[in-house]
C-alpha positions, 0 to 999 in steps of 0.5 A, spaced: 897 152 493 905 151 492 911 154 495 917 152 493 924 151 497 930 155 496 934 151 497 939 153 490 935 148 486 931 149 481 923 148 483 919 144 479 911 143 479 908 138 474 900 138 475 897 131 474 890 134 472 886 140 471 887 145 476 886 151 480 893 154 483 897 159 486 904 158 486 909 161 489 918 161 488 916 154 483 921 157 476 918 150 472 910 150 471 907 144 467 900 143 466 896 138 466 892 135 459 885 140 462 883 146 464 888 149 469 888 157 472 895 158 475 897 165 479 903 166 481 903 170 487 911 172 487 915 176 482 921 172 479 922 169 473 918 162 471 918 158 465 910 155 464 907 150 460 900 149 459 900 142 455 893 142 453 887 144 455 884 151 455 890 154 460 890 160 464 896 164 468 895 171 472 901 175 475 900 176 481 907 182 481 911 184 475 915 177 473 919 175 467 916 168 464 917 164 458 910 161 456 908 155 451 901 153 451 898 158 455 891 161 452 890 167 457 895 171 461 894 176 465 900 181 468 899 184 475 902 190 478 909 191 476 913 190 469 912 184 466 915 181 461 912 175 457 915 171 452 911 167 448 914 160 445 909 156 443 901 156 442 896 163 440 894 166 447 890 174 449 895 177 454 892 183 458 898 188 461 898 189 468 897 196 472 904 199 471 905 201 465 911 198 461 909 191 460 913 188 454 912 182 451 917 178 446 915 172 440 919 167 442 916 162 437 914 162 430 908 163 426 904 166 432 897 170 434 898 175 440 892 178 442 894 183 447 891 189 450 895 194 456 901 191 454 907 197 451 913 194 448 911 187 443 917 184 439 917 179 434 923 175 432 926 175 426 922 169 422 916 170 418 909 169 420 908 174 428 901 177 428 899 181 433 892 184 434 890 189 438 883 188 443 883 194 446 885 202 444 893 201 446 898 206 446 904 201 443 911 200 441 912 194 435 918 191 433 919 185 428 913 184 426 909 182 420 902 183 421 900 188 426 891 190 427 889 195 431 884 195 435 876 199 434 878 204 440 883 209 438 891 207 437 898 210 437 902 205 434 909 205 433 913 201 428 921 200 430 922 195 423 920 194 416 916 189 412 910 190 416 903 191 415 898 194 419 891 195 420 889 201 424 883 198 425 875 201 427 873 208 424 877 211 430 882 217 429 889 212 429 895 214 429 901 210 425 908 212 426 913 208 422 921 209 426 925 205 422 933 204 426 937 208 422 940 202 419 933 199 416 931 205 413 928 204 406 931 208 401 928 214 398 926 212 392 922 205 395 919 211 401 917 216 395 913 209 391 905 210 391 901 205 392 898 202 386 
């Protein structure tokens, strides 16, 4: 277990080997080249590193964190937002509703469940996929599978695929910005 000061610095924790680690009031996680579990037992705002390794991050209350590397993230009780920088990794949400999660890399595959609000960023190449019947908000994304349970997926931008996915009766929702609506004659083009 780690606590850090609050002594107006900016905490750091750097794990030398693969680890098992609840972690309080640290902003700075870096993990090490193995395995590590790392709990963050207090809200807040943290900035984790997994490196290497099967890496794993649980939020124990609603946090705001900007992960890379990091191949399971969980979220607690409260809102979390979740920024993916680097690495492919499954987010489950927590148990308050309106967990958010932002693509902060390039070229990424997120798979998420439990979360209500993903936005890609505006480069090419985001994919979500959805591991459980969701009820979700999609932004800026490219590429975007529904789960095998029933979906309700809403696309807020453009230039998106969408594989509802499974035999389910999911619903896709296409509500553009006003600004980034196609124009009528690229909405009335039937599929060839």
């Amino acid at each position: 277990s780690k606590t850090g000061h609050s002594g107006g610095g900016v905490e750091t924790l750097v794990l030398g080997s693969a680890s098992t680690i609840s972690v309080k009031g640290v902003e700075v996680i870096t993990g090490s080249t193995g395995d590590d579990k790392i709990t963050l037992t207090e809200g807040g705002r943290a900035t984790v590193n997994g490196v290497s390794g099967t890496d794993e991050l649980v939020l124990s209350t609603g946090a705001t964190v900007q992960v890379s590397n990091v191949d399971v993230i969980t979220g607690g009780t409260g809102l979390d937002q979740i920024t993916v920088m680097a690495g492919n990794a499954t987010i489950t949400g927590g148990t308050t509703p309106g967990d958010q999660v932002f693509f902060g890399g390039t070229g990424l595959t997120l798979t998420v469940s439990d979360v209500e609000d993903v936005t890609g960023n505006t480069a090419v190449g985001d994919t979500l996929v959805l591991s459980a019947a969701s009820t979700i908000v999609v932004g800026q994304v490219e590429s975007i599978s529904g789960s095998t349970g029933v979906d309700q997926i809403t696309v807020m931008s453009t230039g998106a695929t969408v594989d509802a996915g499974g035999t389910e009766a999911d619903t896709v929702v296409f509500a553009f910005p006003r600004s980034s609506q196609p124009s009528p004659a690229a909405a009335s083009r039937k599929p060839r």
